[in-house]
C-alpha positions in Angstrom: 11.9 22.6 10.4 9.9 24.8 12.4 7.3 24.6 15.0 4.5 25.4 12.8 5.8 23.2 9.8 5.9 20.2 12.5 2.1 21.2 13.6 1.0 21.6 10.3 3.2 18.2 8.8 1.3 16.2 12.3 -2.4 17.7 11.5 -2.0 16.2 7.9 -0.9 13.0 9.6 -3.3 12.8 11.9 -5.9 13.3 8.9 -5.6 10.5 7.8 -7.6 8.6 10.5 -10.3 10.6 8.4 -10.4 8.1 6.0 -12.2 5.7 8.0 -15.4 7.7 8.0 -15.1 8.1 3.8 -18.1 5.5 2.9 -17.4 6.4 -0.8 -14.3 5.2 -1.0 -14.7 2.5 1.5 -17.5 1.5 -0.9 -15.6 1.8 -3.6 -12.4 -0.5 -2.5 -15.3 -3.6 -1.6 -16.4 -3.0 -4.7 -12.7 -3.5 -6.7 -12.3 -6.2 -4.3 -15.2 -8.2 -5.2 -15.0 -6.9 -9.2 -11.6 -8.6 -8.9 -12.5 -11.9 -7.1 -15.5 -12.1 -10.0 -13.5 -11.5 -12.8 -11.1 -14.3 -11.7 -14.1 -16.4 -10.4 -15.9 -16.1 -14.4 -12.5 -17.1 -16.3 -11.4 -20.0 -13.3 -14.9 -21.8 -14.6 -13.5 -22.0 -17.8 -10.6 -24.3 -16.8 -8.1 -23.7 -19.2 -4.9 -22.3 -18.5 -4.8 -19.5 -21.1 -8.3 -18.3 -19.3 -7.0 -18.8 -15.9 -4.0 -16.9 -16.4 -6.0 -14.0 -18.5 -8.3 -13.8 -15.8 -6.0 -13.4 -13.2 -4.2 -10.7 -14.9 -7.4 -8.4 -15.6 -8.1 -9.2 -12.0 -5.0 -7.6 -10.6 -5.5 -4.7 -13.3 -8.9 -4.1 -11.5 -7.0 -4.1 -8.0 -4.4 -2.3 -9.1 -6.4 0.8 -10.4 -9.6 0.4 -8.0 -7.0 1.1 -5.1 -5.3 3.6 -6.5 -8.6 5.2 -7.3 -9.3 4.9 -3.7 -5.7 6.4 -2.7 -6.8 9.0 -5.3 -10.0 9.9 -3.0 -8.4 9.6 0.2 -6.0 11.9 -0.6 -8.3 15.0 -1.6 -10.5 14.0 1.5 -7.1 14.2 3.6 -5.5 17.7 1.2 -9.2 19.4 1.0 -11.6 18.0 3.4 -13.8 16.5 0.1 -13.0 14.0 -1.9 -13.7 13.9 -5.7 -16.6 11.3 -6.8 -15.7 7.6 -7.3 -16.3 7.8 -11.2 -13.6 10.4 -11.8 -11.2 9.1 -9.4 -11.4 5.7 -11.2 -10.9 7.5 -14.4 -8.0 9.7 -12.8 -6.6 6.1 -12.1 -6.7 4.9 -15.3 -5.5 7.5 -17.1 -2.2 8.0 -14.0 -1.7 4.8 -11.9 0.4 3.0 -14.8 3.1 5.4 -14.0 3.8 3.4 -11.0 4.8 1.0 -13.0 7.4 3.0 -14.8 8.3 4.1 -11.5 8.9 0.7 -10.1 10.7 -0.1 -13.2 13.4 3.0 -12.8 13.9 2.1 -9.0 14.7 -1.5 -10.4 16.8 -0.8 -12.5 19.1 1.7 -10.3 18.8 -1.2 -7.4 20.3 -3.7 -10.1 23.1 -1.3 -11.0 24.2 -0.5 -7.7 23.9 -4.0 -6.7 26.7 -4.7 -10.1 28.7 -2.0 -8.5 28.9 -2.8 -5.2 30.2 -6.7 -6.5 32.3 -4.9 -9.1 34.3 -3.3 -6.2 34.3 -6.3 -4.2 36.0 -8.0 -6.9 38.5 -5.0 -7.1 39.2 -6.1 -3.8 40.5 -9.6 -4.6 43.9 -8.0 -6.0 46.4 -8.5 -4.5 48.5 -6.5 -1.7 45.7 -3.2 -2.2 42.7 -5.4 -1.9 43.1 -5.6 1.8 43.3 -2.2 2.2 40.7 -1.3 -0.3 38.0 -3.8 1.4 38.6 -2.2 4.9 37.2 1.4 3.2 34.7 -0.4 0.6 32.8 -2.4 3.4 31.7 0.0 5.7 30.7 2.2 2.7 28.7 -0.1 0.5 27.2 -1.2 3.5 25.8 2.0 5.0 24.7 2.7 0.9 23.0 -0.5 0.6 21.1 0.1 4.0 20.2 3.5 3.1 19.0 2.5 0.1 16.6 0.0 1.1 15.2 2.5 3.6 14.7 5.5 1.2 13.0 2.8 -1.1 10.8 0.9 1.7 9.8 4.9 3.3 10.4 7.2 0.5 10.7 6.0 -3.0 7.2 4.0 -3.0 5.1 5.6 -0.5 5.3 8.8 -1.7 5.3 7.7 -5.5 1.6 7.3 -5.9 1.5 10.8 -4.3 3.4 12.8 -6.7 1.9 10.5 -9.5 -2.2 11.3 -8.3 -1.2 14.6 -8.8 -0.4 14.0 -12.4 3.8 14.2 -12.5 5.1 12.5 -15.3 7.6 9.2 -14.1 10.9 11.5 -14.8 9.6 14.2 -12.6 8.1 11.5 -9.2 12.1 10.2 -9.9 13.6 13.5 -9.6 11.5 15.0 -7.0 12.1 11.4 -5.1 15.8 11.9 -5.2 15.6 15.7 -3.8 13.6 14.1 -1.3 16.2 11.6 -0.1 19.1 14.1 -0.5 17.4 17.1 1.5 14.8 15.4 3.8 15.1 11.8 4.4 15.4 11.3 7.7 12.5 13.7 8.3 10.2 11.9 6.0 10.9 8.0 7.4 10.0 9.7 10.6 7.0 10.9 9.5 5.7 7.6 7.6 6.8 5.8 10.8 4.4 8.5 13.1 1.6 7.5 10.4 2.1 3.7 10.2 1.6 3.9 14.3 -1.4 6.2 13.9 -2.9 3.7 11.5 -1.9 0.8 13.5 -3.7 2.3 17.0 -7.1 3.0 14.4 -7.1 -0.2 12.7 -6.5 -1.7 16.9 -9.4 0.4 18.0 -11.8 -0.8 14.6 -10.9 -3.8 15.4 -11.6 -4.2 18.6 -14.5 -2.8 18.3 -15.7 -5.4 15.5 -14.7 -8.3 17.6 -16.5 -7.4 20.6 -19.4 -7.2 19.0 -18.9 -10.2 16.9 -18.5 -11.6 20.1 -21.3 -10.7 21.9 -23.6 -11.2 18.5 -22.2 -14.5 17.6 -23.0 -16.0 21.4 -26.2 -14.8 21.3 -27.0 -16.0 17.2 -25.4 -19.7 18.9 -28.0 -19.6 21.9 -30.4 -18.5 19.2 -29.9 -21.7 16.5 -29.0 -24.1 19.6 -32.7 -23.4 21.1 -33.8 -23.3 17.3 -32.7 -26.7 16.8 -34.1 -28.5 19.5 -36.6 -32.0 18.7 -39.3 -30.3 19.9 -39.3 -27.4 17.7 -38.4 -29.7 14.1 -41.3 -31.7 15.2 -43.4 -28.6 15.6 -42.2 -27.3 12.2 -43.1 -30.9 10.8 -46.6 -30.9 11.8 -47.0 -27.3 10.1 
């Protein structure tokens, strides 16, 4: 990769500490989060189990595509600068996120068969006199292929997914352009989701200690508050009013 690929792939990383100052679609996640806890909330009171479990499902359906709505947003604010308004990314959502699913459903399935391959040759290894030989080879192999797997799954396969799939790519094509992406450019990729899972983790630090120092410093001062609030004298005097 060049040197002004690498600027250019670090400047869209470091874009994304943008997203803290998008209100809309910081609004917009509180929002599905509470819609969600409400939903459950309203079918819990009607204690039954058919209403419990009906409610629970609609409530991850809300959390499901009010986040990706908010991916959706977050990603033209970090691609254009602007973001698209919450109403159409929610109904970009609806009409996209699903193909996740199908996603998650293909990456399954080629887990499960590579799992029934990798046990298939161990049990070719159980003949006798070749078996041996063939498990000194088939260990070393199925193990570096099982590990790689994992990792082009946990930094490849599912982050990028919901990318290719905001951007309206049907499931066969996020599968196929996944797959290039492993072949060609995975190491360069894990690197990069790694640089941006330690940019995110030094903003979320910095938010949050932010937050708690002035929950801390608010919180003694609301306590001295109530304490002097709460003294004999002062319920007596709000008694006699």
């Amino acid at each position: 990769m060049r040197m002004s690929e690498q600027l250019k792939s670090t400047g869209s990383l470091l874009n994304a500490t943008e997203a803290v100052g998008n209100w809309r679609a910081v609004l917009l996640y509180a929002s599905t989060l509470i819609g969600s806890t409400l939903i459950f909330g309203l079918f819990a009171m009607m204690h039954s189990s058919f209403a419990i479990g009906l409610g629970g499902l609609l409530a991850l359906a809300t959390l499901f595509y009010g986040s990706n709505a908010v991916g959706i947003m977050l990603m033209d604010a970090s691609r254009n600068g602007v973001s698209r308004p919450p109403l159409e990314a929610v109904m970009a959502s609806l009409l996209s996120s699903h193909r996740l699913l199908g996603v998650a459903l293909v990456a399954a399935v080629g887990l499960l068969l590579l799992l029934l391959a990798v046990a298939i040759l161990f049990l070719i290894c159980k003949i006798p006199g070749v078996g041996p030989l063939l498990f000194t080879f088939i260990m070393p192999l199925t193990t570096l292929l099982l590990g790689l797997t994992f990792f082009a799954l946990a930094y490849v396969f599912f982050p990028l997914a919901a990318s290719a799939v905001w951007h309206g790519a049907s499931v066969l094509q996020v599968v196929s352009n996944l797959l290039a992406v492993v072949r060609q450019r995975l190491l360069a990729v894990m690197l990069q989701e790694i640089v941006l899972m330690l940019i995110i983790g030094v903003t979320s630090f910095i938010i949050s200690g932010v937050l708690l120092f002035g929950l801390s410093m608010t919180g003694g001062m609301a306590a001295r508050a109530f304490s002097a609030l709460a003294t004999p004298e002062v319920w007596a005097a709000w008694a006699a009013a």
